[in-house]
KESEKE-665933 format. One record per residue: residue number from 1; residue in three letters; x, y, z of N, C-alpha, C in turn. Coordinates in pm, whole numbers. Example, Ala and Ser with C-alpha at 12.3 -4.5 7.8 and 13.67 -1.06 7.14 Angstrom:
[1,'Ala',[1319,-569,780],[1230,-450,780],[1320,-330,780]]
[2,'Ser',[1285,-225,708],[1367,-106,714],[1290,3,787]]
***
This chain:
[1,'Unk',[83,-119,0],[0,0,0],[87,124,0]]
[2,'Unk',[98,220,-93],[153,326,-129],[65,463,-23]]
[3,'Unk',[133,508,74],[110,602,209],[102,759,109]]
[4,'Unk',[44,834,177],[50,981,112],[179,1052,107]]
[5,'Unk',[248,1018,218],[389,1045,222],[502,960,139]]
[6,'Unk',[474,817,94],[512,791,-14],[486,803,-146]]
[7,'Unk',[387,868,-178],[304,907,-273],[412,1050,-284]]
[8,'Unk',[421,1121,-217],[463,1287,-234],[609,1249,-226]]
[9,'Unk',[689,1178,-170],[808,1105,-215],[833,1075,-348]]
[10,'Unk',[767,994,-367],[798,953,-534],[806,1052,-612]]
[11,'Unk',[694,1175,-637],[690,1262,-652],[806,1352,-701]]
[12,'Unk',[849,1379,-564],[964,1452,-545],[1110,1359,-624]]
[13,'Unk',[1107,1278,-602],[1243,1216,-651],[1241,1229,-803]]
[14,'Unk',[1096,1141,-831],[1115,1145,-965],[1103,1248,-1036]]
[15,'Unk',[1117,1381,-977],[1141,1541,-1026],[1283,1523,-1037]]
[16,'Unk',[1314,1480,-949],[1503,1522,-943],[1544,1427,-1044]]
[17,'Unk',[1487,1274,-1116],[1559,1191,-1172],[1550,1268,-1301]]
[18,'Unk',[1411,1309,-1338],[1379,1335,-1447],[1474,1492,-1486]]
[19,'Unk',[1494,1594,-1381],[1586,1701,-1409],[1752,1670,-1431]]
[20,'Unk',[1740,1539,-1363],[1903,1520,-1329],[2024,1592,-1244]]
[21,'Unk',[1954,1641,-1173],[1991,1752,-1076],[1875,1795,-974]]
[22,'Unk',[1960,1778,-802],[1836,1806,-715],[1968,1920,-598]]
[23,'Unk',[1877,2004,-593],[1962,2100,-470],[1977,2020,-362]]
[24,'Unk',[2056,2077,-249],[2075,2025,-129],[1941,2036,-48]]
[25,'Unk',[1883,2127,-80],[1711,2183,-1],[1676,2097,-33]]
[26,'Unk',[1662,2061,-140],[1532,1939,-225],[1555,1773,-134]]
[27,'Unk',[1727,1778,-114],[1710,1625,-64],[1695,1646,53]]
[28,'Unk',[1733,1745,135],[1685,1711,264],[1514,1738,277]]
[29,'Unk',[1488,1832,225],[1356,1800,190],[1246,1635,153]]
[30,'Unk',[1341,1592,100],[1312,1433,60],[1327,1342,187]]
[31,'Unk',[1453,1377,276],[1473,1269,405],[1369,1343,529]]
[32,'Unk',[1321,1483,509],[1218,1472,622],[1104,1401,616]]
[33,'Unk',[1035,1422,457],[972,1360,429],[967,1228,474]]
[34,'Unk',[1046,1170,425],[1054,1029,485],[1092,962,602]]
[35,'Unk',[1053,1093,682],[1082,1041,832],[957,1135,887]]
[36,'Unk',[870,1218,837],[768,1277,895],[697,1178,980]]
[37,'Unk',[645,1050,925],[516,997,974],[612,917,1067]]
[38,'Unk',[754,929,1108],[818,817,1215],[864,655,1142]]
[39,'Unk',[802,648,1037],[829,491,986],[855,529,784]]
[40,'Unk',[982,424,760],[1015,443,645],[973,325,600]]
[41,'Unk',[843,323,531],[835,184,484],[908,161,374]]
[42,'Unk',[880,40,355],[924,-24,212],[948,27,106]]
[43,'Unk',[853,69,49],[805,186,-74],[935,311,-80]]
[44,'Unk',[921,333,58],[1008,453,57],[1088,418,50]]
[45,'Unk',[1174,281,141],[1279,304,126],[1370,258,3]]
[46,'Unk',[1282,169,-61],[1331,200,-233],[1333,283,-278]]
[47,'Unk',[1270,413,-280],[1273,504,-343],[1396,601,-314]]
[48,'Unk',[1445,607,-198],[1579,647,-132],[1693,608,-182]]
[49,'Unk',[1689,474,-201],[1810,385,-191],[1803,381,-371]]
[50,'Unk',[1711,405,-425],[1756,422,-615],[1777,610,-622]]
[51,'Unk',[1687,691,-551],[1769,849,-536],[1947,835,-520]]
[52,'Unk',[1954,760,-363],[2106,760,-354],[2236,695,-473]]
[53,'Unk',[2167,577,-511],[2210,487,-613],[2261,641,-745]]
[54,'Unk',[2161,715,-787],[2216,736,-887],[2276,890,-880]]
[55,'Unk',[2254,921,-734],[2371,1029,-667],[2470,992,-690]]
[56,'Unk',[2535,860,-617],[2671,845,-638],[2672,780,-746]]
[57,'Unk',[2631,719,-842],[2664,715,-1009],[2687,837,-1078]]
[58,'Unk',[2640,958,-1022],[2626,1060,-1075],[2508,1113,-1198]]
[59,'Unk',[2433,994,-1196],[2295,1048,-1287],[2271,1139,-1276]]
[60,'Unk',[2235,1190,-1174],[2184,1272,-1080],[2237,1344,-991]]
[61,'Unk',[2278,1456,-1069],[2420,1593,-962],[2315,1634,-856]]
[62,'Unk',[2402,1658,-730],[2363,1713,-637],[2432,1869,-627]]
[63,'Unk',[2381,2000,-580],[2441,2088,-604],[2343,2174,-509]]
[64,'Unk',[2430,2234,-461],[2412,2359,-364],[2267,2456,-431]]
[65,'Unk',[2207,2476,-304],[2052,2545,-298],[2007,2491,-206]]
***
């Protein structure tokens, strides 16, 4: 079951995959999110762990903002 907070997660990431570039605001923005409701389910935490994945591949620049 996909949570509202994983719902607005996905969201958000797949903004940053699709730009290829996410500010520093945006990801921490992304890890409150996913710690608002206290529990990182499943859902989310795939969605983290393929964000991080293609941080450090570099798909996806991280850059100051």
């Amino acid at each position: 079951m996909l949570t509202k907070s994983g719902k607005n997660l996905d969201e958000l990431i797949k903004k940053a995959i699709d730009d290829h570039v996410i500010k520093n605001s945006e990801y921490e923005e992304i890890i409150e999110l996913a710690h608002a409701d206290g529990v990182i389910d499943a859902h989310e935490r795939v969605l983290l762990q393929e964000l991080n994945d293609l941080i450090a591949d570099r798909t996806v620049k991280r850059i100051a903002g």
